[in-house]
Each structure stands twice: as structure tokens, then as C-alpha cells.
C-alpha positions in Angstrom: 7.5 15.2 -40.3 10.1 12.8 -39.2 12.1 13.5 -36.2 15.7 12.3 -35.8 16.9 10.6 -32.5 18.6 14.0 -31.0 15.1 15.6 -31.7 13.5 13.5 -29.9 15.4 13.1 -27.1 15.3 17.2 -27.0 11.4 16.9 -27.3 11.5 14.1 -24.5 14.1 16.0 -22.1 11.5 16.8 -19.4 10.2 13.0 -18.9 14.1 11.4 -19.6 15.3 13.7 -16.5 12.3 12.4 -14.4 13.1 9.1 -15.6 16.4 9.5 -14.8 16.0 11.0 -11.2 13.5 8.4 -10.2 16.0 5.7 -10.2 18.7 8.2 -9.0 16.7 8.7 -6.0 16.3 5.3 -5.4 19.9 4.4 -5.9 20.5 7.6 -3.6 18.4 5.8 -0.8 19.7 2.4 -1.0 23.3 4.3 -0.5 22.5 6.5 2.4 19.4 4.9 4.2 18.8 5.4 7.8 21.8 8.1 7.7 19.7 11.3 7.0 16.0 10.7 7.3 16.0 10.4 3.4 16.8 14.3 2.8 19.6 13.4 0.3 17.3 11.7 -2.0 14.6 14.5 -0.9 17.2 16.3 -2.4 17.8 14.7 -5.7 14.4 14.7 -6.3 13.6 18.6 -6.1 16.6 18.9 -8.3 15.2 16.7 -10.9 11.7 17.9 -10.9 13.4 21.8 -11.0 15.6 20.6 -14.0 12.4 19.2 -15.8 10.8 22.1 -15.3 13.1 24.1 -16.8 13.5 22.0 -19.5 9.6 22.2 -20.2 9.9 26.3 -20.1 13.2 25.9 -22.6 10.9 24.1 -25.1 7.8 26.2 -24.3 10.1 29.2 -25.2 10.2 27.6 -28.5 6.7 27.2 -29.6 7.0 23.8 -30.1 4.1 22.1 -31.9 5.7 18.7 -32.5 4.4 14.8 -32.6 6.5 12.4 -31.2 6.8 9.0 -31.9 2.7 9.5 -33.0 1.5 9.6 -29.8 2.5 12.4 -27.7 2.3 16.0 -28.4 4.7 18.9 -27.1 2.7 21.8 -27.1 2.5 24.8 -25.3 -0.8 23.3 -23.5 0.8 20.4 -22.4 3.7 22.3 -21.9 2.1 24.5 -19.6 0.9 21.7 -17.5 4.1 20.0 -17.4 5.9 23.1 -15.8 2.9 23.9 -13.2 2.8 20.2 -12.0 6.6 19.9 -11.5 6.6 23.1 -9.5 3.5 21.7 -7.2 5.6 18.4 -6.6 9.1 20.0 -5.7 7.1 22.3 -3.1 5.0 19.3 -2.3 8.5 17.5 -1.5 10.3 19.9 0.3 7.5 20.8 2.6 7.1 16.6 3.4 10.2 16.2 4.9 10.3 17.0 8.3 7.0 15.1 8.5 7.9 11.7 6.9 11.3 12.0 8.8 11.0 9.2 11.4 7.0 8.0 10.3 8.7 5.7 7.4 11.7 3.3 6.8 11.1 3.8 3.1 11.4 7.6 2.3 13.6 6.7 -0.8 10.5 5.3 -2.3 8.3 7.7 -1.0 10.0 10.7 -3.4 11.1 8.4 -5.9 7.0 7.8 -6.6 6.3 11.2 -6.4 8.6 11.6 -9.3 7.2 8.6 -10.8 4.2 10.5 -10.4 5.2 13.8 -12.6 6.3 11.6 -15.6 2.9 9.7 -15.4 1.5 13.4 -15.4 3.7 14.3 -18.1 2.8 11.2 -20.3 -0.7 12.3 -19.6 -0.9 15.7 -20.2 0.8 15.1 -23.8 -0.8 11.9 -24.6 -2.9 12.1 -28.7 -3.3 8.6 -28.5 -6.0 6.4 -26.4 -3.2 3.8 -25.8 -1.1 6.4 -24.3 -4.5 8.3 -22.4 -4.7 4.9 -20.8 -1.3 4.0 -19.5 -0.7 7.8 -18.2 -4.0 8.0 -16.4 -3.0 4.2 -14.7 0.8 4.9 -14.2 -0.5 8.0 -12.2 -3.5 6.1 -10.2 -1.3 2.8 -9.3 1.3 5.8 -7.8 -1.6 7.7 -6.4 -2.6 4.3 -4.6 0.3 3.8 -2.7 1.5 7.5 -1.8 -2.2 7.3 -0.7 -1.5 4.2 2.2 2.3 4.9 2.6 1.9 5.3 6.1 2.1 1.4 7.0 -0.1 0.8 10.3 -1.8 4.3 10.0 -5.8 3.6 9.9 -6.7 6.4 8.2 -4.0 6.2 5.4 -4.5 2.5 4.3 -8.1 3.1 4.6 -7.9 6.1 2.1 -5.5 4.2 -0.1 -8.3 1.3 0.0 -11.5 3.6 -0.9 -8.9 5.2 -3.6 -8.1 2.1 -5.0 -11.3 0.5 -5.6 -13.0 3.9 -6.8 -10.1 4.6 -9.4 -10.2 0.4 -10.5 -14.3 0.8 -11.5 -13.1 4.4 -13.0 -10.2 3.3 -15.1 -12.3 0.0 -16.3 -14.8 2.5 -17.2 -12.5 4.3 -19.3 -11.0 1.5 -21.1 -14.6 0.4 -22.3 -14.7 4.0 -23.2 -12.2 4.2 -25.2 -12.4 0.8 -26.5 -15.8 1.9 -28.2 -13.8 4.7 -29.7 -11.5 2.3 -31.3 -14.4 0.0 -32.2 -16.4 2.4 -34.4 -13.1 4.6 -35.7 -10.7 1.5 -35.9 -7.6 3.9 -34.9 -6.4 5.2 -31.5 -5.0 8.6 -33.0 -7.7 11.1 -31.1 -7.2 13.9 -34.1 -8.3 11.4 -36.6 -10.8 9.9 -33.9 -12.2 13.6 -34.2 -11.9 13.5 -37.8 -14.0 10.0 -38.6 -17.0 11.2 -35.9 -17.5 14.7 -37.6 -17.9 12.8 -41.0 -20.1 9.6 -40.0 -23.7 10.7 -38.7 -23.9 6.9 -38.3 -21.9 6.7 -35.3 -23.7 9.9 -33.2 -25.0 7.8 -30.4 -22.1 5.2 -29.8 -19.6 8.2 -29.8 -21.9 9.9 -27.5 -21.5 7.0 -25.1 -18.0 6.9 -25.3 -18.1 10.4 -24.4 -20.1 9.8 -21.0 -17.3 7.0 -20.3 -14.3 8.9 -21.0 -15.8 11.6 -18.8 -16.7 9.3 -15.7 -12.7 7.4 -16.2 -11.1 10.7 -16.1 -13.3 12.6 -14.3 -12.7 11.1 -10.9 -9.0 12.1 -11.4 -10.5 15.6 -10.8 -12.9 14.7 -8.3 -16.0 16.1 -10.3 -19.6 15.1 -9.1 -20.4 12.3 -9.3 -17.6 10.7 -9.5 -15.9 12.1 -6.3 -16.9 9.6 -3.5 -13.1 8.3 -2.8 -12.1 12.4 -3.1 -13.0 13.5 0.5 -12.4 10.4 2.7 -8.9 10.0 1.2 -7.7 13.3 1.4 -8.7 13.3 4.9 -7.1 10.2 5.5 -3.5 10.5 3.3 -0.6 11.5 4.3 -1.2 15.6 4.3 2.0 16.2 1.9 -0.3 13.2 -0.3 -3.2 14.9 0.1 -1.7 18.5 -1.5 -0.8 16.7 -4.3 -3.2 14.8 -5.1 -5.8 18.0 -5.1 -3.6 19.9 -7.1 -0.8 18.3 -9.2 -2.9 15.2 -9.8 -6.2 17.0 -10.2 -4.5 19.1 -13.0 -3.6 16.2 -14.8 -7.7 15.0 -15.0 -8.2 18.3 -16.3 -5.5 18.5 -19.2 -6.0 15.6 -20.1 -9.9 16.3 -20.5 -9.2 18.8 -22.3 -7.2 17.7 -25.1 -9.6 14.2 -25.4 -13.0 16.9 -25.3 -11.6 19.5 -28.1 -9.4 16.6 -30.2 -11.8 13.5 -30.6 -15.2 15.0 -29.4 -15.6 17.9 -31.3 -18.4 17.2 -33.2 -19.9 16.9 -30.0 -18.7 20.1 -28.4 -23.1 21.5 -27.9 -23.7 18.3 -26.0 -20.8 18.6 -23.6 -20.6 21.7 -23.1 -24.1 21.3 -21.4 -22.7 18.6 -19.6 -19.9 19.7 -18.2 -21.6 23.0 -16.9 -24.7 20.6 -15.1 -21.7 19.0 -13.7 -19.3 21.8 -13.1 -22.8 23.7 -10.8 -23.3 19.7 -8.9 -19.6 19.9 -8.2 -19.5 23.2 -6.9 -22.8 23.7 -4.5 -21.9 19.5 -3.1 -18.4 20.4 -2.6 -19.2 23.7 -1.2 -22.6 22.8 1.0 -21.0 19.7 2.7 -17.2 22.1 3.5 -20.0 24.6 5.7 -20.3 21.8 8.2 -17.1 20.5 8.5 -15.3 20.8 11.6 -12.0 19.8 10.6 -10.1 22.2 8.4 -8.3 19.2 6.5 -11.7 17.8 5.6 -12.7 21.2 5.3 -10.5 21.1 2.4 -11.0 18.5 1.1 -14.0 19.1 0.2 -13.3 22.9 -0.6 -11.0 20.9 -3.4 -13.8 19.5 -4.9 -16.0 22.5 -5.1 -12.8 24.3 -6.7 -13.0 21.6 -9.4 -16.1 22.9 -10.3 -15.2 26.7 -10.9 -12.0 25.3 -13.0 -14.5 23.0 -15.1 -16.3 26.4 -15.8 -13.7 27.4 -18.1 -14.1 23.9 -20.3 -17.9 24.5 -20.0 -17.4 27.7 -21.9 -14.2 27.0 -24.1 -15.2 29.5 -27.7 -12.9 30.9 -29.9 -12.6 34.4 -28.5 -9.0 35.5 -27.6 -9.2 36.8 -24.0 -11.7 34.5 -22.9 -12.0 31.5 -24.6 -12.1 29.0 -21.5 -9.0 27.1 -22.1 -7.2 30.4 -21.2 -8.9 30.4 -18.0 -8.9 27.1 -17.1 -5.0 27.3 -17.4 -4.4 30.4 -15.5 -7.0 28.7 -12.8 -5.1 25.8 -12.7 -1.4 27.3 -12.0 -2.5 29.6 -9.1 -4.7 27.1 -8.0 -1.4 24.7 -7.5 0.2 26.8 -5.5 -2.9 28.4 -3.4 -3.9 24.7 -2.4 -0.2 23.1 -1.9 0.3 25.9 1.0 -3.5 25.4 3.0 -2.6 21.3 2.7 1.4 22.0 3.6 0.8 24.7 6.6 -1.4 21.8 8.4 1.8 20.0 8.5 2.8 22.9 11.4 -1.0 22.3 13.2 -0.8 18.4 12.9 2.7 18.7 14.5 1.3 20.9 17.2 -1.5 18.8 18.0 -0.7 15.4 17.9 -2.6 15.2 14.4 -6.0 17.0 14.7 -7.0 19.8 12.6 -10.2 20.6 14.4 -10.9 24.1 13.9 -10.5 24.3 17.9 -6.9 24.0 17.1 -6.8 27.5 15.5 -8.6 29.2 17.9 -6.2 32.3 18.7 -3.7 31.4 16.0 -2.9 35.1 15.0 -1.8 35.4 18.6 0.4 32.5 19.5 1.7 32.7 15.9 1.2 35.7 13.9 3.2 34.9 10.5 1.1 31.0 10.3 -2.5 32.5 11.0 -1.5 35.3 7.8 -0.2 32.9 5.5 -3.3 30.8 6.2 -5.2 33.7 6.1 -3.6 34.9 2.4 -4.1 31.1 0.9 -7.8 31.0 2.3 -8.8 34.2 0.5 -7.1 33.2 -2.6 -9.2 29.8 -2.3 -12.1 32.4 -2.2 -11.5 34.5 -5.0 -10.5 38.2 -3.0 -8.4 40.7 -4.9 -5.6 40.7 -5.7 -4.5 36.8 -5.1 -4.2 34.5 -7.9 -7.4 33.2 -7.0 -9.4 35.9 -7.9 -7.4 36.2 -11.2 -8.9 32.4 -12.3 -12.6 33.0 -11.4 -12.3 36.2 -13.2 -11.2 34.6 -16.3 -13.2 31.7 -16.1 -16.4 33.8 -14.9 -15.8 35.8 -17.7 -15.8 33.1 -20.6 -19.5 32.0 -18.9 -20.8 35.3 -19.4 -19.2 35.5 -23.0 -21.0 32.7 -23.8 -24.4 33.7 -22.3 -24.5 31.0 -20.3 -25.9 33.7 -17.4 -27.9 30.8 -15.6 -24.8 29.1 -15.0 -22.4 32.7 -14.4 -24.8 33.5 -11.7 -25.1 30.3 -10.1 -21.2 29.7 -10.0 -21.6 33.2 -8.2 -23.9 32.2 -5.7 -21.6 29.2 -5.0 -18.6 31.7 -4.6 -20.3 33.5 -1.6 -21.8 30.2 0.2 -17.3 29.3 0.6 -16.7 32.4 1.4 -18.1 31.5 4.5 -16.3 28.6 5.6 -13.0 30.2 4.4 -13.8 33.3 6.8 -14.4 30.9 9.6 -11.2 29.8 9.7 -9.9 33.3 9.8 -12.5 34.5 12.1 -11.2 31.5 14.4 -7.8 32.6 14.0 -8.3 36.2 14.7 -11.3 37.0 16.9 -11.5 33.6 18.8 -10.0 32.9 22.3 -7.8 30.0 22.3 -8.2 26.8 24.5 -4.4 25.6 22.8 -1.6 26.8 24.6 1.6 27.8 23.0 2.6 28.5 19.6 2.5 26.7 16.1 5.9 26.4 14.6 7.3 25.0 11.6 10.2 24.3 10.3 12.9 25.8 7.7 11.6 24.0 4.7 8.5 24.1 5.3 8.3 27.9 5.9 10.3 27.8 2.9 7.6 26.4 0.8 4.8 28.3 2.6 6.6 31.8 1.6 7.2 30.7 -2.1 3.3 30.1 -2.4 2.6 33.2 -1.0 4.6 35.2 -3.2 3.4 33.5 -6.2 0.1 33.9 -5.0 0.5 37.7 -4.7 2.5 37.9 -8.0 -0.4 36.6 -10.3 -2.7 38.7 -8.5 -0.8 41.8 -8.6 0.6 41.0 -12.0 -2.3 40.0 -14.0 -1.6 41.7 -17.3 2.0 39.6 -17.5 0.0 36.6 -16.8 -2.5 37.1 -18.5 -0.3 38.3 -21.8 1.5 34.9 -20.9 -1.5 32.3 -21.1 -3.7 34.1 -24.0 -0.6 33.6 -25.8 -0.5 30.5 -25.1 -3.5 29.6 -26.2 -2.7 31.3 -29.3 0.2 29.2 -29.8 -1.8 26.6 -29.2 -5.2 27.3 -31.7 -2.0 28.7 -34.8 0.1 25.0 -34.1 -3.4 22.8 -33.9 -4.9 21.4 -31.1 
């Protein structure tokens, strides 16, 4: 169906606002540098990202199930992602800015690429075609990159930027070859009709099968899955912390949406073969992710690699996608995905209030006695770090049910009981932090403070947290609809 220019532009609102505010923001800084440590265009950017998400729920509301311009596809799915990732990023943002305050001349830039960064997401996350696949995965690594090493004359940040950089190069050459094969034996870029060509040509089997492994290794290190993580721990580590939330969360989404809709559109034919794949590779990611966080003695590399072993118990749900209803994968890998955001955006952000404390270190001496000096920052940690392990009733435990649950509808029990196994091994590093906080003496004196917005931040993730755990059956309703929507408009 043709689409006339206001229906595009209606489809298109989300990414023409980002558009739009990124050079706002910039224009914003230029205007008022050095006059108010880059909160006005701190500002401009929350707005932005708040009005995009809004305008992503105002077409969600409408069951969209549109092409545009042959290569991107507003659906619900994408949709979904969208909204989630624009929410991580305007927390993300208005948690960073009493920390970049004073560490940068160029906070303009610093916000305007984070909104650069949601439109390379949202280009992503809707891409159907491999051209598309290709620039949103890049547009988001080359902003990745230097959000990475912003901090000019920090070690640690231009190092992580470095390892980042080189990783994601070899990773996004890898997926161009990838793709490129694709192209080669189909001779279009359209995945649907990609998907269409393999399921009729037996001929092509193995060559598709390599393009498969490809595609997997270029878009898998966007969502650090072993082994293709390497750059993952060291640069979260070493990022800016406000980098490091969203690149574990916002960004990481974006690997998986995106592997999604390339898996189930142009690789269904091969849907037995990955799915064995992806669940070797979801049980490698969780036990390395989870085994090497046990004997970590900094919290933010603690969680770094925690985020890795996370990516494995969201992968479950792609490992298991079938066509029931309730838990068909997808479903779960969504509803992971969105408490995940917020769970993981307030353990990076509520560093920000340690690092401040302690001149930067996030040893776990540092929260020795926390729950003493200060009682409302050791229970908010305390709240995301048993999300992160999947207690009742957090949003955490509300995505392992769900993506637990498709494993075990698909008798993959091998895998169910492994991913279990793995579940109990971080429980014990996530209780270490709260046995630190509440049963050890400290050696720190004073209390941990932190400021309006951050607080700010930290509370909204909390209560989200708490509302998808205590409100399953609305979310729940909410994303097996979805996915509904989604299987009745075509994938």
C-alpha cells in the first residue's frame, strides 16, 4: 500500500522528533555554554526523548502494521522497543548530570549523541531491510564509541572507547560479509523476501547457514553474548558510569530486537538450527558472565559482567520463541527486556552517589555499612540487586518467569535447569553486596548522598521495578498482546 507524505511523517514522528532535538540540543549548547553546566540542553533532551516516546505509545495504541518507504517497519515489536529505549535514555540523562557537570567542556555533545543514539536504536529496531540493519547497527556503534571515551584525559575511558572500537570494527565487518552473502545468493536486501527465497531453494542451505553464524557474531556483540563479549566488561568498567547504564541496557536492547526480527524474518527456514544455537550460547553466556561476577571485587565490574550473564537469560526467550500464546519467547524476551532497562539503569546510576563519595572506587569496601550511613541508598541498591536476581515480586522475577517458562514449554529441560543453576550461582554475588551493606562494619566514614536528579531517577526505577512485579497480569495482558498484534499484522 502506498503511503502519502502526512502518513509518513505520522509513521516517522518518533525518529523526526529525535532528529529534531539532536540539533536543538546542539544549537541549545552553542547558545548557553559554560552558563549552566549544560542542564539546559540536558533539558531539551529529556523532553525530546519523552515526546518520542509518547509518540511511539500514540502509534502503538494504534496497531500499526505499516512499511515505510520499503525498509522500516512500525510494528508493535519495534514499537515496543522504541518506547522502552527512550525511557532508559531520558533516565540515563537526567541521572548524568551532576556527574558530567564540570568533567567536560562539551556536555552539548555529550546529550546531543545520546539522542543520536535513540534514533540509531530506532532505525534499528524497525529496520526490514539489510541496508538499513547495517547503517542502524553502525550509526549506534560509531555513537557508542565516543560516549564510550568522552571523558578526554581519563585512562580508563579512552581505553574502553579503544577496546570498544576495535571489537565492534571486526564485528560490524563481520556483519557486512554476512549480509553481503545474503544479498549474493537472494539478490534483494528485503529480509521477508530473503526468508521467502531460502525456504524455497534447498540449493542455498549451507551458504545461508553461514550467513546466519555472521549475522549472529555482527550483532551479537551489541548484546555482549559469548563469545563475542571481550570489549563488554573492560569498557563498562572503564566508561563513563551514565555510558556504561546505557550501553548495558538501551544499547543491549537494540542487539536483541534487532536479532530478532533478522532470526524469525530471513532465517526461518532455519529456525531448528538456531534455536540450538542460540540456547549453547545463551548457557556460555550465562555461567562466563556469572562465574567471573563471583570474584569480582568492584561492584561496577561486578556489573558488568552481571550484564553479560543477564544477556544470557534474555537470549532464553529467542532460544525458545513457538507459537504458544502466553509463552512463546518473544513475549518474554520483551517483558525481560523493559524491566531489565530500568533494574540495570538504577545499579549503574546509584554508583554515581558511591563514585562521588569515594573519589571513584566502587570496591565493595566502599559499601561496607551502607544501610547505616545511608539507609534509603543501601535499599534502593538493595531492591535493584534482587530484581537483577529474579526475587518476587520485582520485574526481574517477572522476565525469568516468562522466559523460564517458554524453555520448559518447549522441553528444552536440559537447558530450563541449567539456566536455573546459573540463577542461584548470581544470587550469590548479588547478596554480597547486600550482606556488605547490612551486616558489615564500615571502614568509610560518613554518608553517601546524591543528588535531586539523581534520586529522582533512582525512585522512578524503583517504582517501575515494583509496578511490573506487583502488576504482572497488566503487563503481562500488555506484551502477550502485543505479540498477538504482532503474529495477526506479520512479522
Amino acid at each position: 500500500m502506498t503511503l502519502n507524505v502526512s502518513a509518513i511523517i505520522r509513521l516517522l514522528s518518533p525518529e523526526l522528533i529525535l532528529l529534531i532535538t539532536a540539533f536543538v540540543v546542539i544549537g541549545v549548547d552553542l547558545a548557553r555554554r559554560r552558563q549552566d553546566d549544560g542542564r539546559t540542553a540536558a533539558t531539551v533532551a529529556v523532553v525530546g526523548l519523552l515526546l518520542a516516546a509518547f509518540a511511539s505509545v500514540l502509534l502503538y495504541l494504534s496497531q500499526p502494521g505499516e512499511i515505510v518507504l520499503f525498509t522500516m517497519a512500525i510494528d508493535v515489536y519495534g514499537l515496543f522497543f522504541k518506547t522502552a529505549a527512550f525511557i532508559g535514555i531520558a533516565l540515563v540523562i537526567i541521572g548524568s548530570v551532576n556527574f558530567m557537570a564540570g568533567r567536560s567542556k562539551y556536555l552539548g555533545e555529550f546529550y546531543a549523541l545520546l539522542v543520536f543514539a535513540a534514533l540509531a536504536i530506532s532505525v534499528a529496531v524497525s529496520a526490514t531491510n539489510l541496508i538499513l540493519v547495517y547503517i542502524g547497527i553502525e550509526f549506534l556503534s560509531i555513537t557508542s564509541y565516543i560516549l564510550a571515551g568522552f571523558l578526554r584525559g581519563d585512562k580508563r575511558s579512552e581505553e574502553a572507547a579503544i577496546k570498544y572500537f576495535l571489537y565492534g570494527a571486526s564485528a560490524g565487518a563481520i556483519l557486512l560479509f554476512g549480509l553481503s552473502i545474503l544479498y549474493g545468493v537472494t539478490g534483494t536486501t528485503d529480509m521477508a523476501t530473503i526468508g521467502d527465497l531460502l525456504l524455497r531453494s534447498q540449493s542455498a542451505h549451507w551458504l545461508g547457514l553461514v550467513a546466519l553464524m555472521m549475522v549472529l557474531a555482527g550483532i551479537g556483540y551489541k548484546a555482549s553474548l559469548v563469545p563475542f563479549h571481550q570489549w563488554a566488561p573492560d569498557t563498562y568498567d572503564g566508561a563513563p558510569t551514565p555510558v556504561s547504564a546505557f550501553l548495558s541496557t538501551a544499547s543491549k536492547a537494540a542487539g536483541f530486537a534487532v536479532l530478532g526480527r533478522v532470526f524469525l524474518t530471513a532465517f526461518p527456514q532455519f529456525q531448528p538450527d538456531w534455536t540450538q544455537i542460540l540456547g549453547a550460547i545463551a548457557v556460555l553466556t550465562m555461567s562466563l558472565g556469572n562465574l567471573t561476577a563471583l570474584k569480582q571485587k568492584s561492584v561496577k565490574r561486578m556489573l558488568a559482567y552481571s550484564s553479560i550473564g543477564q544477556a544470557g537469560y534474555i537470549l532464553l526467550g529467542l532460544a525458545a520463541v513457538n507459537a504458544s500464546p502466553d509463552f512463546g519467547g518473544i513475549n518474554g524476551l520483551m517483558i525481560y527486556l523493559f524491566g531489565y532497562i530500568f533494574t540495570n539503569v538504577g545499579a549503574f546510576l546509584l554508583l554515581l552517589a558511591i563514585e562521588k563519595k569515594s573519589g571513584g572506587s566502587t570496591d565493595m569496601e566502599q559499601f561496607d555499612g551502607l544501610a547505616t550511613r545511608s539507609p534509603a541508598i543501601a535499599l534502593l541498591m538493595a531492591f535493584f540487586l534482587i530484581s537483577l536476581a529474579g526475587v518476587p515480586p520485582t520485574a526481574g522475577f517477572l522476565g525469568k518467569f516468562y522466559v523460564f517458562a517458554a524453555v520448559i514449554n518447549q522441553q528444552m529441560l536440559v537447558l530450563g535447569a541449567l539456566a536455573a543453576l546459573n540463577t542461584i550461582i548470581a544470587a550469590f554475588y548479588y547478596l554480597n553486596v547486600i550482606r556488605h551493606m547490612y551486616f558489615s562494619e564500615s571502614t568509610v566514614e560518613g554518608g553517601v548522598t546524591a543528588s535531586k536528579g539523581l534520586m529522582t531517577v533512582l525512585t522512578i526505577n524503583a517504582v517501575m521495578i515494583l509496578a511490573i512485579g506487583v502488576f504482572a497480569q497488566f503487563f503481562m495482558v500488555w506484551v502477550n498482546n502485543s505479540v498477538t498484534m504482532l503474529v495477526a499484522n506479520g512479522f
